[in-house]
C-alpha positions in Angstrom: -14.1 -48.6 6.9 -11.7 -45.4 6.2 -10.3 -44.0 3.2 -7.1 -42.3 3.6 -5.3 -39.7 1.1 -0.7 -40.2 1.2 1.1 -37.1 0.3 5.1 -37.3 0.1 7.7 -35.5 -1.5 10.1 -36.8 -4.1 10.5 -33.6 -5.6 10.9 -30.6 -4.2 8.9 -28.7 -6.4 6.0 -31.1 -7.3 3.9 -32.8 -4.8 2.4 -36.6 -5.9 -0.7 -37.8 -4.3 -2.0 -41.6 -4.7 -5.4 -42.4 -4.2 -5.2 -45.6 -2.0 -8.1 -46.2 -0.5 -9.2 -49.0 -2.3 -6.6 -51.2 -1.4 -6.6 -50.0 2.7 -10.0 -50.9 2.3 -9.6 -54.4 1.0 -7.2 -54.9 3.2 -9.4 -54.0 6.5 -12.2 -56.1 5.2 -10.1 -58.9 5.1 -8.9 -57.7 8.6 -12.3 -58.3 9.7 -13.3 -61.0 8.1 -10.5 -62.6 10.1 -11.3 -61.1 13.4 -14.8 -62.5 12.7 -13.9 -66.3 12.2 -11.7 -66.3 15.4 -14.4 -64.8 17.4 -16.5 -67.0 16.4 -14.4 -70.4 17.1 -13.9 -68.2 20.0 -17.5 -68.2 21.2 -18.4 -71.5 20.0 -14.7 -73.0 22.2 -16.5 -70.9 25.0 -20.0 -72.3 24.8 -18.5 -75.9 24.8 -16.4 -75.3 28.2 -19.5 -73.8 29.3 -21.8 -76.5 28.7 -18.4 -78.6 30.2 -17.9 -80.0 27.1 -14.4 -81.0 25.8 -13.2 -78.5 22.7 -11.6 -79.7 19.7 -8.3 -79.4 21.0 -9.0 -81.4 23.5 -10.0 -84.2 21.7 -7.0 -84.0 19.3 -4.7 -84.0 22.4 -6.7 -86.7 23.6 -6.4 -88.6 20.6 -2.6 -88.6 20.9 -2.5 -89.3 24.1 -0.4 -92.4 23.8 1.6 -90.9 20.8 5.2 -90.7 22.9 4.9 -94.2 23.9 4.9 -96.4 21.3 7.9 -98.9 21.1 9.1 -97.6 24.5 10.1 -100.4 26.9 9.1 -98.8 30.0 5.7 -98.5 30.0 4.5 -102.0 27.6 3.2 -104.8 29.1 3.8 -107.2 25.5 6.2 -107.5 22.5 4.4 -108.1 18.9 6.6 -109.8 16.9 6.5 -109.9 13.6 7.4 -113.1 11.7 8.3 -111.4 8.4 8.3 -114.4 5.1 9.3 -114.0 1.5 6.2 -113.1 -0.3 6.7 -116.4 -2.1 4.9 -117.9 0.4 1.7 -116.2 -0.7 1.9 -118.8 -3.6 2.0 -121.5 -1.3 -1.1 -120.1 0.7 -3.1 -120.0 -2.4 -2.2 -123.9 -3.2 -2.9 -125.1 0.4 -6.6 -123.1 0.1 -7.6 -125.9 -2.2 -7.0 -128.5 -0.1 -8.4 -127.3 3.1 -11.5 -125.7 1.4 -13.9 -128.0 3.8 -12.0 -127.2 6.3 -12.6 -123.8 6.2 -16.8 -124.2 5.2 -16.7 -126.1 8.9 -15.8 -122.9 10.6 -17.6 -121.6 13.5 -18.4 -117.9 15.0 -16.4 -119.9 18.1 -13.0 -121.2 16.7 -11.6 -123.8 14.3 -8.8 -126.4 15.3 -6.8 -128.7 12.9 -7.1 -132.2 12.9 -3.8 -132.8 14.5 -4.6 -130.0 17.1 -1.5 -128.4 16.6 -2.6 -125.0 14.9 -6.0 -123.1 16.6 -7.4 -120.1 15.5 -10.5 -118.6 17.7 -12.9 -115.4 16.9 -13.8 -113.2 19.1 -16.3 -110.7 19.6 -16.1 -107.4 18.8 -16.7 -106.0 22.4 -17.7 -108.7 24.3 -15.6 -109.5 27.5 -15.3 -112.3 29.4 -18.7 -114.4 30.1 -20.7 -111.8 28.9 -22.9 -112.3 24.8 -23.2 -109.9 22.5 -26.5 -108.8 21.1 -27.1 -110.5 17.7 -27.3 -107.9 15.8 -23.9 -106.9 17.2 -22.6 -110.5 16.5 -24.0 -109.8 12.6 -21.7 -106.6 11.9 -18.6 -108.1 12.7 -19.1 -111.6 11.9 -18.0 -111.6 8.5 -14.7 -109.4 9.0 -13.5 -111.8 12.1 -14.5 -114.8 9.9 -12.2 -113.4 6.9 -9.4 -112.5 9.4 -9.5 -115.9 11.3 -9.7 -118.1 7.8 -6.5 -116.5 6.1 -5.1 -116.9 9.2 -5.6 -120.6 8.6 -4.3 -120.8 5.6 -1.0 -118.6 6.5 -0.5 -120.6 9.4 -0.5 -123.9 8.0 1.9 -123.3 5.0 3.6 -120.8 7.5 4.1 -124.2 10.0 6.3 -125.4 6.8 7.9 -122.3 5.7 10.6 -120.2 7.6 10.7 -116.6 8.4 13.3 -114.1 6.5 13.6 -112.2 10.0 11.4 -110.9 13.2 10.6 -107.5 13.8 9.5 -106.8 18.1 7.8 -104.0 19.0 7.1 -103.1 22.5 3.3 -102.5 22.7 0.5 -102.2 25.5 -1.9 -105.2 24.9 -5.2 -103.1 26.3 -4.3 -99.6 24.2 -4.5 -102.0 21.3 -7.5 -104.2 22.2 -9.7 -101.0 23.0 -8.9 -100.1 19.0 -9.2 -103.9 17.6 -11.1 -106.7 17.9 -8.9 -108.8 16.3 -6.1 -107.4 18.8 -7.8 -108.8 21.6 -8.4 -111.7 20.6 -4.6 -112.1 20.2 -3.5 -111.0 23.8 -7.1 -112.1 25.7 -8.3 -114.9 24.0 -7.1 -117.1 27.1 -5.3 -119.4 24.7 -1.5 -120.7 25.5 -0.3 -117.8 23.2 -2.2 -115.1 24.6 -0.7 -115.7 27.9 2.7 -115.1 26.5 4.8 -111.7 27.1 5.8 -112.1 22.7 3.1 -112.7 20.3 3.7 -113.8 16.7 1.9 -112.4 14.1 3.2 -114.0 10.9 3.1 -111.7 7.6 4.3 -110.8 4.5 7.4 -109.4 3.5 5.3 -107.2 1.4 3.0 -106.3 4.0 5.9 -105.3 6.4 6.0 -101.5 6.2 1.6 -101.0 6.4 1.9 -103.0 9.3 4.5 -101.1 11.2 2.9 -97.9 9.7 -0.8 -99.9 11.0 0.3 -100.0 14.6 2.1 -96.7 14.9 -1.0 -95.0 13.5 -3.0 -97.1 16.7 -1.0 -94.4 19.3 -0.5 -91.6 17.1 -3.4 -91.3 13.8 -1.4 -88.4 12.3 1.5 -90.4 11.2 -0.5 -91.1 7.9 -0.7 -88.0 7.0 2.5 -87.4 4.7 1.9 -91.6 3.0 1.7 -92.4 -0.6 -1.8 -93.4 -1.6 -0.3 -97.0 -2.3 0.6 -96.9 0.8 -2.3 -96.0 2.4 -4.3 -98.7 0.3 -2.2 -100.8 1.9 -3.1 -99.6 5.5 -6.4 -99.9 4.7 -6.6 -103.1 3.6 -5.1 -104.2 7.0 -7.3 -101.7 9.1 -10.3 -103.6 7.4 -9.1 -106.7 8.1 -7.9 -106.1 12.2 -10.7 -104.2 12.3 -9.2 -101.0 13.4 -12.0 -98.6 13.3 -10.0 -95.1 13.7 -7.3 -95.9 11.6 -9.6 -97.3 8.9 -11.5 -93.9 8.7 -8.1 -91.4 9.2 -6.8 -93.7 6.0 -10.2 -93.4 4.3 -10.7 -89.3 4.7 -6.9 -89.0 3.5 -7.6 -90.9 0.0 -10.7 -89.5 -0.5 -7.8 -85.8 -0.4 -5.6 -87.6 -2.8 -9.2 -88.4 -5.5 -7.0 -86.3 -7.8 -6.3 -88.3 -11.0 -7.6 -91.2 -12.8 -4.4 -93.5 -11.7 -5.3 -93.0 -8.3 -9.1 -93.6 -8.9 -7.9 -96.9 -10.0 -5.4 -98.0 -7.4 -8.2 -97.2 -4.6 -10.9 -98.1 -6.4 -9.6 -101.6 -7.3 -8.4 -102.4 -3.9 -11.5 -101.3 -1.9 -14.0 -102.3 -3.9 -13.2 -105.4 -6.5 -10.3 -107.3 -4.9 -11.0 -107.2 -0.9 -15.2 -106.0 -1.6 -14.8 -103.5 2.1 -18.1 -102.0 3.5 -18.3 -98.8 5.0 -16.8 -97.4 2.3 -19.5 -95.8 0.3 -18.6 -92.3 0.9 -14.7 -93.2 -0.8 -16.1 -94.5 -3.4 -19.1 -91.8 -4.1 -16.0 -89.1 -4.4 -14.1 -91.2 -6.6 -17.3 -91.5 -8.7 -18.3 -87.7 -8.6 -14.4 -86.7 -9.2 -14.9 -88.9 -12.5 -18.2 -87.5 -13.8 -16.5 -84.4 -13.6 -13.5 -85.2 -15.2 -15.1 -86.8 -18.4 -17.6 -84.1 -18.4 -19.0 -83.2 -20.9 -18.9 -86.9 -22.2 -19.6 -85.8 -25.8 -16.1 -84.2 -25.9 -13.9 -86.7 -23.4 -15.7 -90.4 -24.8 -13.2 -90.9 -27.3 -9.6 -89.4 -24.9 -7.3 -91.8 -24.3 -7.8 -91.6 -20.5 -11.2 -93.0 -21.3 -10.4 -95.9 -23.6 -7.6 -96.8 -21.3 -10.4 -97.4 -18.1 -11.0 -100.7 -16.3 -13.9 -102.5 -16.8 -14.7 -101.8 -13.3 -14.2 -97.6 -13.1 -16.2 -97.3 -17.0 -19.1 -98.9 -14.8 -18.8 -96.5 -11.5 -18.2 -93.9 -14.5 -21.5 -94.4 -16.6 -23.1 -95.5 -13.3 -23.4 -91.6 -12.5 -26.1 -89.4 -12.7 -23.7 -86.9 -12.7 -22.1 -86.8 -16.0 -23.2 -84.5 -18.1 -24.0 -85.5 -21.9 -25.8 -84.0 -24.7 -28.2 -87.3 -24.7 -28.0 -90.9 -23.5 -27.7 -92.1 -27.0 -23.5 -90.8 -26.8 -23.0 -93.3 -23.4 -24.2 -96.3 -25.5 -22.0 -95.5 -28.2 -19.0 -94.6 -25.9 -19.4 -98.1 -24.4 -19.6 -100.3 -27.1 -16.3 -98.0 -28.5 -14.6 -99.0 -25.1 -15.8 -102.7 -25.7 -13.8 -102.6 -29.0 -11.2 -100.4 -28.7 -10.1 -101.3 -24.9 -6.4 -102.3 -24.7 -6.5 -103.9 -21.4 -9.5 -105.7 -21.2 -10.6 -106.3 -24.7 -14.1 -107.8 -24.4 -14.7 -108.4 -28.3 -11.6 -109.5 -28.9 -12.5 -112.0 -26.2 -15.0 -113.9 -27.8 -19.1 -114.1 -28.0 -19.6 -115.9 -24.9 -17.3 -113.2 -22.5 -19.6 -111.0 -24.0 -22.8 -112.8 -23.3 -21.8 -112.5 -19.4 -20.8 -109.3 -19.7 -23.3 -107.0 -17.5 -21.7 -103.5 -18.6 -25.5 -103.2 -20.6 -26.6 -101.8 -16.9 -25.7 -99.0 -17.2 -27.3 -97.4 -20.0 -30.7 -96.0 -19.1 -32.2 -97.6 -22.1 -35.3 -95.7 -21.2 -33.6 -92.4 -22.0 -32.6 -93.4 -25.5 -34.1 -91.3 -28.1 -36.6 -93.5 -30.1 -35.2 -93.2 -33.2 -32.0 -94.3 -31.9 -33.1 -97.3 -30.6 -35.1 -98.4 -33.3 -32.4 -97.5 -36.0 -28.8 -98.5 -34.3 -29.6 -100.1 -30.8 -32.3 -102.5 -32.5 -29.6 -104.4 -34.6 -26.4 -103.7 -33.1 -24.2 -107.1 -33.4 -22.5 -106.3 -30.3 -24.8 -105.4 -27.9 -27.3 -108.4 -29.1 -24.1 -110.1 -28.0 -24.1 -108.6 -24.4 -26.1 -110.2 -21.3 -30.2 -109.5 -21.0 -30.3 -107.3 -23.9 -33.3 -108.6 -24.9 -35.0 -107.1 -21.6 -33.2 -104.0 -21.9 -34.7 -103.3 -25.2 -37.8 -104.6 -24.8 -38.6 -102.2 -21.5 -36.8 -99.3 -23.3 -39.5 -100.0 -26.8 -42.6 -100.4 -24.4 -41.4 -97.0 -22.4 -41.6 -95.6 -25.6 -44.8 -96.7 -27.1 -46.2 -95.0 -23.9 -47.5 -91.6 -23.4 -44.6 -89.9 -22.3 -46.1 -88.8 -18.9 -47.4 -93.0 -18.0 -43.4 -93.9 -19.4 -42.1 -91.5 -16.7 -44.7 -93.1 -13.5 -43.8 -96.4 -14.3 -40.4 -96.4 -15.5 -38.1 -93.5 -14.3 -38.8 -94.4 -10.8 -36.6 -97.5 -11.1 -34.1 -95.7 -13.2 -33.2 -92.0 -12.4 -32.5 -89.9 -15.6 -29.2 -87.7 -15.5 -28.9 -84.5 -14.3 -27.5 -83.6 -18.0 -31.0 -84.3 -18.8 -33.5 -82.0 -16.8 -30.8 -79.1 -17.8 -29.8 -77.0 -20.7 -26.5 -78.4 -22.8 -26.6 -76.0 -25.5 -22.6 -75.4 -24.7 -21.7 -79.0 -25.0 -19.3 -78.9 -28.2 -19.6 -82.2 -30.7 -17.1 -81.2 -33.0 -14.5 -78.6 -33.8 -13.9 -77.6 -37.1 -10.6 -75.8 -37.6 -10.7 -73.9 -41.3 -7.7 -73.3 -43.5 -6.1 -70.1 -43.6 -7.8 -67.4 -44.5 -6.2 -66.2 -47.8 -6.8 -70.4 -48.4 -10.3 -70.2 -47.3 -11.3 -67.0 -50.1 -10.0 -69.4 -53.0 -12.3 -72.3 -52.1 -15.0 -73.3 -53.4 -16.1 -76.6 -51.2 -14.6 -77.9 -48.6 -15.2 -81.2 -46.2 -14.6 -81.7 -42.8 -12.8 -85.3 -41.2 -15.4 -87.4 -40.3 -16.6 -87.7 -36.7 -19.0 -89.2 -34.3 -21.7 -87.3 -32.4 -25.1 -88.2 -30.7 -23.7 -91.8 -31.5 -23.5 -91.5 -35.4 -20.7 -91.0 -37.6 -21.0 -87.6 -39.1 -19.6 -85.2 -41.8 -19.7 -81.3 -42.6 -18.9 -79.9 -45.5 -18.8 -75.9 -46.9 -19.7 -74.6 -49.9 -18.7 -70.6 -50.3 -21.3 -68.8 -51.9 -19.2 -65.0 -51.4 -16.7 -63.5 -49.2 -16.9 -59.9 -48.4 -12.8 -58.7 -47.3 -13.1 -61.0 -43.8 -16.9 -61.6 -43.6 -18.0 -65.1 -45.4 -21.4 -66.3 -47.1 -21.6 -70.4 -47.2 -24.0 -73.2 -47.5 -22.9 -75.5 -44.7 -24.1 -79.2 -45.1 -24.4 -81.8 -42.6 -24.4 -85.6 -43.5 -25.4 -88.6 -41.4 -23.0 -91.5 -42.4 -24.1 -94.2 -40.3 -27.3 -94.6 -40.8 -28.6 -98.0 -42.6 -31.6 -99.2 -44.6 -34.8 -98.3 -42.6 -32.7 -95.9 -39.8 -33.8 -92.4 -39.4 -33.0 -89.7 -37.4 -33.5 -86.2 -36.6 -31.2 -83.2 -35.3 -31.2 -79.8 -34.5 -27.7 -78.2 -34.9 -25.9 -74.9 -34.8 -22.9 -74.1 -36.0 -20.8 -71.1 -33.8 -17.9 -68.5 -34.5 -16.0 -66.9 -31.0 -19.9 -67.9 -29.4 -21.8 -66.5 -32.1 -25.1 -68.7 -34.1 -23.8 -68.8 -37.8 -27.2 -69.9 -38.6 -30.0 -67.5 -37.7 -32.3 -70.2 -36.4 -33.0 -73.9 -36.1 -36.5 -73.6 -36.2 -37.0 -75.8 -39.3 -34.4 -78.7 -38.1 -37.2 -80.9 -36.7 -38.9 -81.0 -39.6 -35.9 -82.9 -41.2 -35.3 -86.2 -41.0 -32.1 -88.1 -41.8 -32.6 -91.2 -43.3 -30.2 -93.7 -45.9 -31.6 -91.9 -49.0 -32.3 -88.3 -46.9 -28.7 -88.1 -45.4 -28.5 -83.9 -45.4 -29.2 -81.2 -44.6 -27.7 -77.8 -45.7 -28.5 -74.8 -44.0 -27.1 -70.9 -44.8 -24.7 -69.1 -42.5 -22.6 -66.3 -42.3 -19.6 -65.6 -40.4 -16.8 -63.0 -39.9 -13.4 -64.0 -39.7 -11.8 -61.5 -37.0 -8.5 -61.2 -36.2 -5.3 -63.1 -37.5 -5.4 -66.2 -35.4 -6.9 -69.5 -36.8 -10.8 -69.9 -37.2 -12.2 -73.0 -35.4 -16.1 -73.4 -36.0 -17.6 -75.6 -33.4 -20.8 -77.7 -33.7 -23.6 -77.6 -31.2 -25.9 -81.0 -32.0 -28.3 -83.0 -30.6 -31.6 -85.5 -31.4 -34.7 -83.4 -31.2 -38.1 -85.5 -30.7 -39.6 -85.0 -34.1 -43.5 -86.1 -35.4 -42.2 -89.5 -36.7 -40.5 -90.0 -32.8 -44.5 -89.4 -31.1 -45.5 -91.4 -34.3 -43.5 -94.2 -33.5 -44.8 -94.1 -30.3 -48.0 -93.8 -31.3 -48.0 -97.1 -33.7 -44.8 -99.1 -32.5 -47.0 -101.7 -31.7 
C-alpha cells in the first residue's frame, strides 16, 4: 500500500495540502481484493481445463444449446398443439371424477383404456427404452407422479371428448430434445400408440394454464427465460414442471422462488401451492427457506404475536411458523398463548367460531413443545384452558408435558427432549426481548403526578398491568415505586417473574435478585419494586419491560410432589 501527499495551488500566495491517503488506500485494497477473486476463478477455470474438465461457462453455453431453435420450422421433427378450453371445463372435470372414481382405483403402472376403447392413456417409465425394465426402485420414484399425470389426464380427456376447444396454439418442437428432459414427453411422442406416430400432438389444457405452458416449454431449450416471471407465475410453472416431470425446469423455478421468499404474501402463494394443494416432493429445501425467512420475520415472537401480519396467517404457514426451532421467544409459554389468540381472533379461518368439533380435529396442539412449558404455566392456565381441552390429543400433550415435569430435570431432558428439540431461543440469552413499551406523558405532566397506570397488556402469556407511583423528582431525574400486577391469574394459579424495567438501555431497578422469591398468585397479584430514572433530552420517554418466568422453589416443589 502507498500513501501519497497532493499539493495544488488555488491561491497564489497560500499553498493547501489534503491528507488523502486513507482513501487511496481503501481504494487499492479494494483493487486487490478484486484482482484476488479473478485470479482465483482464474486458477480454479485453469485447473478444470487442466484436469479436461468442462468450466462453468461451458456448461451454461451448453445448457442453451438449443436456445435459438425453439419454434423454428427448420430444424423440428413435431408440432405440439395445444388444445386451449374455457376454464369452465375444470368444473366439468371435477363432476366426471365422481363417476369414474373405480375407474381410476383400476389403474395400472402399464396403461388404462375406457370401456368403449376410444380414449387410452399409457405410463411410461422414466428412462426406460424400448424392451428394456427399469430397476424397481427406479419404477418407485416416479410411479406416483406418472400415475397423477396419467389419471387427470383421464378425467380431462373424457369431459374434454364432450367439450370444444376456444382455439389451438402449434409449436414447432423436437420430440427427443423434449423426451431427454420429460418423461411424460416421451411417452407422448414414443409411446408407440396411434398418436405418437403423428407429426401434431394434442395436448389439451386450460385456458388458465395457457401462458405456464408456453413459458414450460420455452424454458425446456432455453432455462433463463424464467428469470424476469412473477412468482404467480412461476407457481404456475412449477406446478406443471412437477407434474411432466421436467427435472431442470422444476429446480431453475424452485431456486428462483426461494430469491423472491421476501414477504409473507409470497410465503403464502408458494407455500400453499407446493405444499397443501398439489403435496410436491423434492421440495424441502423451498419450504425450509420459507420457514427460516418466517422465524425471522416474527422474531422475537413476544413483540410480533399480536401484528396483524400474524393474526392474518393461514392455518397452514402459523404451523410451518411455530413448527421452527428458529424463532426466538422469551419462553414457550408466549407460543401457546399466541396460538390460542390466532384460534380466536383469525379472520380467515376462524376455528372457534367454527364450532367444538372443528376444534376437536384440529392438530395445531403439535406444535407447542408442551415439555418446554414452564410448570407453573401449565398447571395454572394450560390445565383448564376451555379451548385447548377442546383441541385434538390434548390430553396426551399434557399428560407427557406434567410427567416431564415431575421428573428430575436431567431424566426429563434423556427421555423427552430427544423426541422434541427445544428452541434455539432457549439454550440462549433473551434479556433484549422487549414485552412491553411504556410511553410516559410529557414531562412537565409526569412532575404533577402522583400515580399513574399503564394499558393492560399480555406477556409470558398472562394479561398484565404496570402502574407508577412518584415518590420525588429531582429537575429531570425521577424517584418511583413501580408496581407490576398479574391479571389473569385464577383461583389456585401462581406464577413467578423476574422483570426489569429500562430507560435509553439502562436497569431502572438495581437488581432482580429478590424476584424469584415472589410469587404471583389470585390474592398475591404484585409486586412493587423501587427505580430511578433520568429523563434526558426533550423527546418522549418510553420505558420498556424486560420479563420472563423464572423457575422458583414452588416450580422444583411441584416437581417434587406433583404426584
Amino acid at each position: 500500500m502507498k500513501s501519497f501527499r497532493l499539493h495544488f495551488l488555488v491561491d497564489p500566495t497560500k499553498i493547501y495540502s489534503i491528507e488523502v491517503y486513507v482513501i487511496i488506500e481503501i481504494s487499492l485494497l479494494h483493487v486487490d481484493l478484486v484482482i484476488k477473486k479473478k485470479q482465483t476463478r482464474v486458477l480454479k477455470t485453469n485447473k478444470m481445463e487442466d484436469d479436461g474438465e468442462l468450466t462453468m461457462n461451458d456448461f451454461k453455453e451448453f445448457s442453451n444449446i438449443y436456445a435459438h431453435e425453439f419454434n423454428r420450422s427448420e430444424m423440428h421433427d413435431r408440432v405440439l398443439v395445444l388444445d386451449v378450453f374455457s376454464d369452465d371445463t375444470e368444473e366439468e372435470i371435477d363432476q366426471v371424477s365422481r363417476g369414474i372414481r373405480q375407474k381410476q382405483e383400476s389403474l395400472s403402472d402399464e396403461g388404462v383404456s375406457s370401456s368403449n376403447g376410444e380414449t387410452h392413456v399409457t405410463i411410461v417409465d422414466s428412462d426406460a427404452s424400448v424392451g428394456k425394465t427399469r430397476p424397481p426402485v427406479e419404477q418407485r420414484k416416479t410411479r406416483k407422479a406418472s400415475e397423477n399425470v396419467s389419471k387427470r389426464q383421464l378425467k380431462f380427456d373424457l369431459t374434454a371428448n364432450q367439450a370444444k376447444a376456444t382455439h389451438q396454439h402449434k409449436i414447432f418442437v423436437h420430440s427427443s430434445w423434449l423426451s431427454v428432459h420429460s418423461t411424460y414427453f416421451r411417452g407422448l411422442f414414443y409411446s408407440g400408440l396411434k398418436e405418437s406416430n403423428s407429426k401434431d400432438v394434442h395436448l389439451r389444457i386450460l385456458q388458465s394454464e395457457k401462458a405456464a405452458h408456453l413459458h414450460l416449454i420455452e424454458a425446456i431449450y432455453n432455462l433463463d427465460v424464467l428469470n424476469p416471471l412473477p412468482v404467480r407465475e412461476l407457481v404456475m410453472i412449477l406446478v406443471l414442471a412437477d407434474k411432466y416431470d421436467t427435472k431442470f425446469v422444476f429446480r431453475k423455478c424452485k431456486y428462483l422462488l426461494k430469491a423472491h421468499v421476501k414477504s409473507t404474501v409470497v410465503c403464502e402463494t408458494i407455500f400453499h401451492s407446493v405444499a397443501v394443494k398439489h403435496h410436491m416432493v423434492n421440495v424441502e429445501d423451498l419450504i425450509n427457506t420459507i420457514q427460516k425467512f418466517m422465524a425471522n420475520k416474527f422474531s422475537p415472537f413476544d413483540e410480533k404475536w399480536d401484528s396483524p401480519s400474524f393474526q392474518n396467517l393461514s392455518e397452514e404457514l402459523l404451523t410451518l411458523l411455530l413448527s421452527s426451532d428458529e424463532l426466538v421467544v422469551s419462553c414457550e409459554d408466549v407460543v401457546f398463548h399466541a396460538l390460542i389468540h390466532w384460534i380466536k381472533n383469525n379472520s380467515k379461518h376462524n376455528l372457534w367460531e367454527m364450532g367444538p368439533q372443528i376444534l376437536s380435529t384440529s392438530p395445531l396442539l403439535s406444535v407447542i413443545r408442551f415439555q418446554s412449558l414452564t410448570t407453573s404455566y401449565l398447571l395454572s392456565v394450560v390445565q383448564h384452558h376451555p379451548i385447548a381441552k377442546l383441541m385434538a390429543n390434548f390430553n396426551d400433550y399434557y399428560m407427557k408435558a406434567v410427567t416431564s415435569a415431575a421428573m428430575p430435570r436431567d431424566v426429563a431432558n434423556n427421555i423427552f427432549l430427544k423426541a422434541e428439540e427445544c428452541r434455539l431461543s432457549e439454550t440462549m440469552e433473551t434479556n433484549d426481548i422487549v414485552n412491553f413499551r411504556w410511553k410516559m406523558p410529557k414531562k412537565e405532566v409526569l412532575k404533577t403526578l402522583n400515580v399513574l397506570h399503564s394499558q393492560r397488556f399480555w406477556a409470558c402469556g398472562y394479561e398484565t398491568q404496570l402502574s407508577l407511583r412518584r415518590i420525588h423528582n429531582n429537575g429531570d431525574e425521577f424517584c418511583a415505586l413501580i408496581k407490576l400486577k398479574i391479571l389473569s391469574l385464577k383461583e389456585g394459579g401462581f406464577t413467578s417473574i423476574s422483570w426489569q424495567l429500562r430507560y435509553k438501555g439502562k436497569n431502572i431497578f438495581e437488581n432482580n435478585y429478590y424476584d424469584h422469591e415472589h410469587i404471583f398468585t389470585i390474592h398475591s397479584e404484585e409486586r412493587e419494586k423501587e427505580g430511578s430514572f433520568t429523563w434526558g433530552g426533550s423527546g418522549s420517554c418510553v420505558l420498556e419491560l424486560i420479563m420472563k418466568p423464572c423457575r422458583t422453589t414452588v416450580d422444583f416443589c411441584c416437581e417434587e410432589y406433583l404426584f
